[in-house]
N, C-alpha and C positions, 0 to 999 in steps of 0.2 A: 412322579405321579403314578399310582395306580393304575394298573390297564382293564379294561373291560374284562379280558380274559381271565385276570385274577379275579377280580371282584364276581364275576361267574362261580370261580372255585369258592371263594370264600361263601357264596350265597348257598352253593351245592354242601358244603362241611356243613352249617348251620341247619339247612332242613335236614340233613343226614341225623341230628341230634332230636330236633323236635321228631320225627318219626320213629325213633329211638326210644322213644318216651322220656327225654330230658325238654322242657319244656320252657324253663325260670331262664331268662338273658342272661342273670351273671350267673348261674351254675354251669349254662353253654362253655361263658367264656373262658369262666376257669378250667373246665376239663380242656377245653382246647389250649390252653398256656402249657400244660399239663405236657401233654403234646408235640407242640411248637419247641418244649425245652429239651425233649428228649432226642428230636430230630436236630435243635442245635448243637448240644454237645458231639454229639457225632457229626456232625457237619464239620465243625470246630476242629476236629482230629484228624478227619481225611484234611484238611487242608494242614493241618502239622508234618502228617505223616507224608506230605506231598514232596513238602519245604522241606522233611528230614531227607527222602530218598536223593533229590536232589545233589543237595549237600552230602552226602553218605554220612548221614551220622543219625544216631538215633533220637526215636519223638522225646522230648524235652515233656515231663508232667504229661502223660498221657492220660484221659480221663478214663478211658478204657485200657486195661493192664493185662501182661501176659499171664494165664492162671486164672484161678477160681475166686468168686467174689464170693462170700459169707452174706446171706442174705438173713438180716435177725429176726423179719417177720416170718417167715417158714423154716427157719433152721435149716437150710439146706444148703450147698455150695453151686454156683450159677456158672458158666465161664465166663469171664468177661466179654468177651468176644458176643454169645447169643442176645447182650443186652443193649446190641447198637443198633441203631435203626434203619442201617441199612442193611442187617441179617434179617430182623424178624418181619420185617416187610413181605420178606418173600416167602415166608412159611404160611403154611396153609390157613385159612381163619380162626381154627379151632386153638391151634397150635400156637400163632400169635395174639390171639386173645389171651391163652394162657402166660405167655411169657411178660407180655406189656401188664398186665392187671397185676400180677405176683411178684413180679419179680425186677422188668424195668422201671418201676414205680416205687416199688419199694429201692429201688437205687436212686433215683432221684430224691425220694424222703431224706436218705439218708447220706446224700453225701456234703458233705461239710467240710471242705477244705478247699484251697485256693479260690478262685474268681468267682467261683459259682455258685458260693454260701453266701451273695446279697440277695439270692432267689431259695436256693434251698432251706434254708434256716427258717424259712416260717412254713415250711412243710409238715409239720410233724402233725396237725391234727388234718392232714387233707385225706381227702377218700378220694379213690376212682368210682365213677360212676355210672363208665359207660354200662349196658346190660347186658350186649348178646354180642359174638362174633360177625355176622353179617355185619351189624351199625360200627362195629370199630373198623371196619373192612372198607367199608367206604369211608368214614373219614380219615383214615390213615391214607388211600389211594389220593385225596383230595391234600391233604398236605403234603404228601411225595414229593407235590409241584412244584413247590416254594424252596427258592434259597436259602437259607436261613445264613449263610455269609453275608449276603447282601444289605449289609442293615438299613439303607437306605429304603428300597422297596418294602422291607420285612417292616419299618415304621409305617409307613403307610396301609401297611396290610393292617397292623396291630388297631392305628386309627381309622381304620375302615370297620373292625370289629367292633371298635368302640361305639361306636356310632348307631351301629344295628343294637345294641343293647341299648343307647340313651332311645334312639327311634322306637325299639316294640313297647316303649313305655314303665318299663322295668327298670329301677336301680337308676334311674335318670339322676338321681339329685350326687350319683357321684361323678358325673362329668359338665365341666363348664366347656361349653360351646367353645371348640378349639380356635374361630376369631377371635371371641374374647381374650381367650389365656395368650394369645399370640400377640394380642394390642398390648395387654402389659405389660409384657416383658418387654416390649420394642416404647414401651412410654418408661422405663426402666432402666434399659439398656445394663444387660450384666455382664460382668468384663472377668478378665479371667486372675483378677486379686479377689473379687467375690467370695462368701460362704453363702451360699443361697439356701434359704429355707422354707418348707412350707408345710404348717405343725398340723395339718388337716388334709394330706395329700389325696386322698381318694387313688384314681387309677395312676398318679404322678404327672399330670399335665402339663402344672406349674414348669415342673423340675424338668421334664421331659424339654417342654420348649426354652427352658430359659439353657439346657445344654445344646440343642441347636442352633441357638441364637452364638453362643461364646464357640461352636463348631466351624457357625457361617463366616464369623469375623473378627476371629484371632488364629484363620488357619497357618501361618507360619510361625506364631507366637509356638502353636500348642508339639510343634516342633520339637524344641527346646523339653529335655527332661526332666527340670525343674515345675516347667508348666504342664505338663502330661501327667506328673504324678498329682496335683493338684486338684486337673482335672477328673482322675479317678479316682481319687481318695478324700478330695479334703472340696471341692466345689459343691456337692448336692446333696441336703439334708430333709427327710421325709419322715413324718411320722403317723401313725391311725392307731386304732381300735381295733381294726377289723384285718383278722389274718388273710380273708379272700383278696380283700382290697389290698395288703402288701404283696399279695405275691402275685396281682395282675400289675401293681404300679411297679415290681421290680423287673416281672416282664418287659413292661414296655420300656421300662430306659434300657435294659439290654440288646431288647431289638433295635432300642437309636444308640448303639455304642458303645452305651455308660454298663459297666460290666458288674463296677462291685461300687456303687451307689451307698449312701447310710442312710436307710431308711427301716425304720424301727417302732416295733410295736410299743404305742405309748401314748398314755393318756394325758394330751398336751395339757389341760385344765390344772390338773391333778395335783399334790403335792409330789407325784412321781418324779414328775418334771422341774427339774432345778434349773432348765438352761435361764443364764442372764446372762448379758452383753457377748454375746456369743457369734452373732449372725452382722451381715452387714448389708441383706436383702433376704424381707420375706414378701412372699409372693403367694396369694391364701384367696377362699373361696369358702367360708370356713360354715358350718351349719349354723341355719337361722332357730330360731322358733325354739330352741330346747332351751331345758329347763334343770340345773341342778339344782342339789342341795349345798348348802354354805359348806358343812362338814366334809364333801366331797371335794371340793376348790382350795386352789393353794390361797395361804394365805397373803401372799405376796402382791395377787391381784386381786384381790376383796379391799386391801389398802388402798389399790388405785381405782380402785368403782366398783361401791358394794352392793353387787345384783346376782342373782342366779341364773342371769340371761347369757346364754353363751352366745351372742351374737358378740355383744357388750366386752365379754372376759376375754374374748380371743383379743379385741383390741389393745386389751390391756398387757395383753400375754404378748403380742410386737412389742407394747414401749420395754417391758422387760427382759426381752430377748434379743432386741439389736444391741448391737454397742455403739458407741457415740459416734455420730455418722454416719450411721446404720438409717438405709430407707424400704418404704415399706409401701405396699400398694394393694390393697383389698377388698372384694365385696363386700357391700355388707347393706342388709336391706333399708329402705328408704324410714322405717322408724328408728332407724339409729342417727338421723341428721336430724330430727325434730322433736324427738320423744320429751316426753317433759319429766318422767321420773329423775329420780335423785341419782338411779343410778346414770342415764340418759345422759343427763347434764353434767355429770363427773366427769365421764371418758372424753366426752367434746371438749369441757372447759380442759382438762389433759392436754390432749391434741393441739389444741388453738394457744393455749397458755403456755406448758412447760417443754412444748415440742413444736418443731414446725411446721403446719400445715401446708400443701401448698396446692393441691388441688382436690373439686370435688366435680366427680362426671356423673350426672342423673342417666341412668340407660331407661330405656323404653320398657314397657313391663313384660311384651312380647319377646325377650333375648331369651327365656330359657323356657319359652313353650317347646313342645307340649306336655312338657311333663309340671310346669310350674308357670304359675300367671305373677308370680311377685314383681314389684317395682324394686328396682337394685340399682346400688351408686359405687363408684368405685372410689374408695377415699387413699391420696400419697401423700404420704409426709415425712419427715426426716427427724429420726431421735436426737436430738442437744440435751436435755435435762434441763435449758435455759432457755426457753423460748424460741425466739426468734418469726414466728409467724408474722409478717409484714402485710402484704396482701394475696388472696385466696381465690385461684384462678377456676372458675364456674363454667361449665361446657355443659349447653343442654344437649346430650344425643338423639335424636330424631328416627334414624335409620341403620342398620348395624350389615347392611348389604343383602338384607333376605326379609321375606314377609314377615308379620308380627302375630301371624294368625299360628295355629299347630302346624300348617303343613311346611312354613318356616320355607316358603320357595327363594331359590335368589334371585334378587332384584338391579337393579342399576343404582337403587339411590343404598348411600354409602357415607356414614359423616366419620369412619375411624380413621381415613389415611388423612383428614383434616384435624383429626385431635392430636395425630403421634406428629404432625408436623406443627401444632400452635402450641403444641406441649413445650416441645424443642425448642421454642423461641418467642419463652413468656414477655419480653422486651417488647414486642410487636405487639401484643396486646392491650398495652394503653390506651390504643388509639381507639377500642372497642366501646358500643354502648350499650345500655342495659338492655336496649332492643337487639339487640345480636345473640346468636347462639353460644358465644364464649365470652367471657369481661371477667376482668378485676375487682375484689370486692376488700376494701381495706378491712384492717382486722378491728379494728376501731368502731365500725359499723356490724361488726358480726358481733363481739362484745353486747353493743346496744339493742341487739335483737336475741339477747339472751342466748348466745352461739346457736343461733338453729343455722342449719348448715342445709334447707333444701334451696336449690336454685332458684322456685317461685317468690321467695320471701322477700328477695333482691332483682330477680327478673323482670323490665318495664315493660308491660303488655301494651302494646300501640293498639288502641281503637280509631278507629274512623267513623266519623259522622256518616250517617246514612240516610237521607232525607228522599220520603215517601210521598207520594199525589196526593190529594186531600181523598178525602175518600169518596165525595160527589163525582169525581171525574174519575174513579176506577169503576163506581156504579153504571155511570154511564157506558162506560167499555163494557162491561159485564153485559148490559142490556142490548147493544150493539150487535154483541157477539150470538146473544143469544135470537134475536130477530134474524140474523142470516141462517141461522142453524134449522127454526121456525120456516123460511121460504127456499131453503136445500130439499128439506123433509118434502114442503108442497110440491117441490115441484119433482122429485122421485117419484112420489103416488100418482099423480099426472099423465108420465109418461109410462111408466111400467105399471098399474096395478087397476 
């Protein structure tokens, strides 16, 4: 857990930037990854070069080397040594403003080899943009603090920073509430034969926790060097749009561990995109509300539901991109289980018909205030190409452990440690009735409701009879009530007036 004491520093960094004149959430955060990564790498070396003296033998791949580094944005030759950050720390402001903005920056740009090009390699159009000596002076005093070995804390620091960016209301719609993404993957459960996917990663949340989860509970498996390389090469797969968004979501898996991640710029829609049968868990959050053109979409999912609605095509883009047996579990907003368009009804009759459905959880429309009031479902199902959907287990969510309002306080009431546990043990669920917040819904009956998939459609609302006094005998109370109120008043005036 995070300590007050960091959380102080990390609040002191961030005003350090807004008085700075950087002011945008994610321009903060990016320059601060910017940062974070320069003080890693040298972090990363004193602890090489610890291990090397020990042993007497020399640093293995030093990221900083004996001699002169060739800097190609200035032509000039650097020494290795002034680009670590525990030299230019200590150099005067003027003097480590110039070395960090020139020259250790343009070393981070540009280094491209071993472990550190899943973060480097989407550097090439980044700017620094701190502006003045003083402000990089204090936030570089403000990250001193931090381990950056400790990746345990340094995750926590990284989602504590997330957070201050979804909170000032900025760039909110690229993080899902980290209970959500955490129910997933524990309604999921991803193991360490997994290719995990998630073709909309934003800041890598999905990815992020579903390698925590294979961290928490295959710790002796990942032992084994068979599962280690796995683990760093061939488990977590991330793709976007947007190069800010890769190189905070490559940050944050290397502050939790994950070193050299594949996560890659790329337009998951796109005809760019060829992956099919590839993944055997996607794990998505994927943008509602947009809108392409046909000529921009692959045409492989315009086959499987022909819409220009990317809520719609992401769905389509899971049946194509698991391989058989491949499952998948996703937001996606509440007109995607009811919609009536053609394409609406394509992707559901999809899901329910050639693949196997097997649950849908209604969330409350307050999970992603305050930056978003939408009502959002979380739809799991498992690719066959043959069907198999039998019955469709419906969880209405009530409470997610925090208010519903923007200030999103936490609460006592809590329905997720009761979904990931009746998830687990769909058998027990028979015995449920449509009056309950979880039950069975054969597919035979979702069929005959034209597959609409919200929970109301099949939910049985229990009314109660209410039976009221006639209204002669509430009259008379009312005129009762009012006669004493009538000889209260008299007798006030009475005695005082």
């Amino acid at each position: 857990m995070i300590t007050g004491e960091i959380k102080n520093r990390i609040d002191s960094i961030w005003d350090a930037f807004w008085t700075g004149g950087i002011t945008n959430s994610i321009t903060i955060l990016e320059q601060m990854t910017y940062l974070f990564f320069m003080k890693m790498l040298d972090d990363a070396q004193k602890t090489k070069e610890a291990n090397a003296n020990i042993m007497g033998v020399a640093v293995k791949d030093p990221t900083f080397k004996e001699g002169m580094w060739h800097n190609p944005d200035t032509d000039r030759d650097i020494p290795y040594e002034s680009l670590r950050w525990s030299v230019f720390k200590n150099k005067d402001a003027e003097e480590m403003y110039r070395l960090i903005s020139n020259d250790a920056f343009s070393f981070i740009k540009n280094l491209n080899e071993g472990k550190e090009s899943s973060y480097s390699r989407f550097m090439a159009n980044a700017t620094f943009l701190v502006q003045n000596p003083r402000t990089l002076t204090r936030i570089v005093d403000g990250i001193d603090g931090l381990d950056m070995n400790n990746r345990d804390a340094m995750g926590d620091v990284y989602e504590y920073v997330l957070g201050k960016m979804a909170a000032s209301g900025n760039n909110g719609q690229f993080r899902t509430p980290r209970h959500i993404i955490r129910m997933m993957v524990e309604l999921m459960q991803p193991t360490l034969q997994d290719i995990v996917c998630d073709p909309a990663m934003g800041s890598a949340g999905f990815i992020v926790e579903s390698a925590k989860y294979v961290q928490e509970h295959y710790k002796s498996e990942l032992l084994k060097r068979g599962n280690a390389e796995h683990y760093k090469n061939g488990l977590l797969h991330g793709f976007d749009t947007d190069s800010t968004m890769l190189r905070i979501g490559a940050m944050n898996l290397m502050l939790h561990g994950v070193d050299n991640p594949d996560v890659e710029y790329k337009d998951s829609l796109s005809t760019d995109n060829t992956d099919e049968n590839k993944y055997t868990l996607c794990l998505a959050n994927p943008p509602f509300a947009g809108s392409l053109d046909y000529d921009a979409v692959s045409k492989s999912l315009l086959a499987i539901t022909k819409t220009k609605k990317t809520e719609l095509l992401f769905m389509a883009l899971f049946v194509r991109m698991l391989q058989l047996g491949g499952r998948c579990a996703s937001i996606v907003p509440d007109g995607v289980l009811f919609g009536t368009s053609t394409g609406h009804m394509a992707i559901r009759k999809e899901i329910v018909d050639n693949q196997r459905l097997q649950a849908v959880i209604s969330m409350p429309s307050g999970v992603f205030k305050p930056y978003a009031g939408v009502s959002t479902a979380i739809l799991i199902f498992t690719k066959t190409n043959a069907g198999g959907t039998d019955k469709v287990w419906f969880y209405d969510m009530k409470a997610d452990g925090f208010s519903l309002d923007d200030k999103r306080n936490p609460i006592a009431d809590n329905d997720i440690p009761d979904i990931v546990a009746r998830f687990h043990n769909l058998e027990a669920e028979a015995e449920r009735t449509r009056k309950d917040k979880s039950f069975l819904v054969p597919v035979e009956e979702i069929r005959e409701k034209g597959y609409d998939l919200s929970i109301n459609k099949y939910k049985e609302i229990e009314r109660e009879q209410v039976v009221y006094e006639a209204s002669d005998v509430i009259l008379c109370r009312i005129s009762a009530l009012e006669e004493e109120i009538v000889a209260a008043l008299t007798d006030f005036r009475t005695k005082f007036m």
